[in-house]
N, C-alpha and C positions, 0 to 999 in steps of 0.2 A: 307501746307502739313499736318499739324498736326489739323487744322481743319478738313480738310478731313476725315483724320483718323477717330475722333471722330464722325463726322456725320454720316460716314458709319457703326460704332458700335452701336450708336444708331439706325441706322435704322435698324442693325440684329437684338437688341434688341425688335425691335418692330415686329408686325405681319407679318411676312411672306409669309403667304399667306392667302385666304378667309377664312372667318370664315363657317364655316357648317349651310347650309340652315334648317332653322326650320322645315322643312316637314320632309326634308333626316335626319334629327337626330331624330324626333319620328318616321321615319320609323324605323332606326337603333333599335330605343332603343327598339321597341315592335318584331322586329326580336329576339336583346338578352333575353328578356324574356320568347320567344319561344323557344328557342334552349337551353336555362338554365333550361327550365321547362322540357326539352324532356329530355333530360342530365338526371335531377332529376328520372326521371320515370325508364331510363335505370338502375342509380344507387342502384335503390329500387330494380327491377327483379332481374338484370343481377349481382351487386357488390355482394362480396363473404369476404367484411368485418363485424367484428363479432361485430361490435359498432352497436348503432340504426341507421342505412343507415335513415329511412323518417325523423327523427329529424336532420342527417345530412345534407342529399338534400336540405332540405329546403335555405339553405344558396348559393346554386349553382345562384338561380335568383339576389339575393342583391348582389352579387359577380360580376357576370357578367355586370349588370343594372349600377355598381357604375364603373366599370373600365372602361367603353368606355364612360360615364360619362367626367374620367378623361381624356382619351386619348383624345374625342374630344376638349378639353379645350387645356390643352398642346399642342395639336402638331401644332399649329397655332402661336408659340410664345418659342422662345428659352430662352428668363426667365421666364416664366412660368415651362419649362422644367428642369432647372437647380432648379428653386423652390421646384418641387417635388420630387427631391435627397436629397435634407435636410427636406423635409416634412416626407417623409419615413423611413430617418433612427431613427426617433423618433416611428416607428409605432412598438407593439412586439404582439406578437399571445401570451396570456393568457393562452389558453391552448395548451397543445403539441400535434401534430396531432401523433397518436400512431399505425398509420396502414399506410404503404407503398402507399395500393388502394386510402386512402383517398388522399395522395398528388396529386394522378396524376389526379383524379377528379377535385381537386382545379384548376390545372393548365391548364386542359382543360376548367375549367369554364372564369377562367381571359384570357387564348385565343380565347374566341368569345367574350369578351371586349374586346381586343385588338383589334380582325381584323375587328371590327364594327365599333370601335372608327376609324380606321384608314380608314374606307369608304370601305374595304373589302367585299364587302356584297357576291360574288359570290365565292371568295376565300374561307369567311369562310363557307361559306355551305358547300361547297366540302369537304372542310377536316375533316366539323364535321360529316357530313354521310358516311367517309371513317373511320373513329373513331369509330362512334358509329355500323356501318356492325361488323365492327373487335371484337370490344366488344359480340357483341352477337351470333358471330359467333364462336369466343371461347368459350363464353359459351355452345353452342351448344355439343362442340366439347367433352365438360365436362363432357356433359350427357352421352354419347356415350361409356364411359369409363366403365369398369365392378365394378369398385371400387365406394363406395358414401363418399366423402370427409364432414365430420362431422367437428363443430366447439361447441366445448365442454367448460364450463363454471365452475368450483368447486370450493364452499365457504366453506371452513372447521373451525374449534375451532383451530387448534392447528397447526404449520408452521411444523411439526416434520412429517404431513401428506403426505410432497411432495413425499417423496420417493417410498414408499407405490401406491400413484396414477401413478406415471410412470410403476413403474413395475406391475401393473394390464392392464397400458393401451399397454405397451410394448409387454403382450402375446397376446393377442387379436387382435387389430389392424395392417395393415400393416406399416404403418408410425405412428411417434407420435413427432409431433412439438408442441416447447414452445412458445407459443405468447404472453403471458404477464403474469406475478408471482407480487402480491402483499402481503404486508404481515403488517399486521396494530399489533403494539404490543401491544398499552392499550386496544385497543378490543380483544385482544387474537384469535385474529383468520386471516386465509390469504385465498387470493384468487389468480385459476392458471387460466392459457388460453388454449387449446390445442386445435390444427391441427389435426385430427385423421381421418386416409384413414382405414375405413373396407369395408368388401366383401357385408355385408345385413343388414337388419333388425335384425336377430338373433343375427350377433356382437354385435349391440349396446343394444341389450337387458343385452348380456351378462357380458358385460362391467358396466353398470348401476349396474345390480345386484350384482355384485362384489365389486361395489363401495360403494354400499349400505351397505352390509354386513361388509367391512371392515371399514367406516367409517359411524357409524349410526348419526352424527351428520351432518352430510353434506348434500350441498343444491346443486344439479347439473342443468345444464341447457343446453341441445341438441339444437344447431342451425344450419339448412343451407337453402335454398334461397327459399325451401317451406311452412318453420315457425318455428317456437318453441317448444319444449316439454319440461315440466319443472316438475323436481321430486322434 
């Protein structure tokens, strides 16, 4: 009886089931490539994070390429799969991802490594062109708004500046969100984020100019999803 046992562990231990045919796995993997590259391009238009989205994207293909990579390796073998539960909990992300948009990028990237890896190939299409409609459809829906949602950038000398820049951005603007405050003390000087919803063109003139005048040392920088202006 207790041989039994054992022979039957060993066998869950071992393969389970076929391994993934050489074709169907670089079909797979030149689909993920596809779909990580398309991903990428959505992310550059359509994403409305104030980091560099093309030096981000970039990581959507090696993301995607490496996780069905693994999935098809694991899921053929249940130590294999308990191996990359202690292989991971060594792995840590170096840097912090500091914008919301960026996580959910990441996680749609490692979901068409997943559902490639796992022979999905009709599933994940579907849900990635049900994904990426959505995306671009809100974006749409953005434009359409009478308001232009700005993503504003200021590197001042002195951290004593923050107050001063809200209450410039607070009369002008209809909204004013903090996205990120950094404040470096042996360089004497800090940097903010701002969300800023104005009515035109005029606002953000008005705004700049103001910022100008009150802080002549400051370096501002205007971003949203049709480029840069930088004072």
């Amino acid at each position: 009886m207790k041989g039994d046992v054992v022979g039957s562990a060993n066998q869950l231990l071992q393969l389970s089931s076929n391994n993934t045919p050489p074709f169907v796995f670089i079909v797979n993997q030149l689909f993920a490539l596809a779909l990580a590259a398309i991903l990428a391009l959505v992310y550059i238009k359509y994403g409305r994070s104030i980091s560099n989205r093309k030096e981000f994207s970039n990581n959507f293909i090696l993301l995607s390429m490496t996780t069905m990579l693994i999935i098809t390796i694991v899921k053929s073998s249940l130590a294999l799969s308990l191996g990359l539960v202690g292989a991971l909990s060594i792995v840590r992300f170096r840097t912090a991802i500091k914008e919301p948009e960026e996580l959910s990028y990441i996680f749609i990237s490692i979901a068409i490594g997943l559902g490639l890896g796992a022979n999905q190939l009709i599933t994940t299409l579907i849900g990635f062109s049900l994904i990426t409609l959505f995306i671009i459809a809100r974006s749409k829906f953005y434009r359409f708004q009478p308001s232009q949602l700005m993503n504003l950038t200021i590197t001042s000398k002195s951290e004593n500046d923050f107050d001063a820049i809200v209450k410039i951005l607070s009369k002008t603007a209809r909204t004013v969100n903090l996205k990120r405050i950094s404040e470096v003390q042996d360089g004497n000087y800090s940097e903010s984020a701002f969300s800023i919803d104005v009515n035109d063109y005029s606002d953000l003139i008005t705004i700049r100019n103001e910022l100008k005048e009150t802080l002549p040392g400051a370096t501002l920088h205007f971003l949203d999803s049709s480029g840069i202006l930088t004072n």
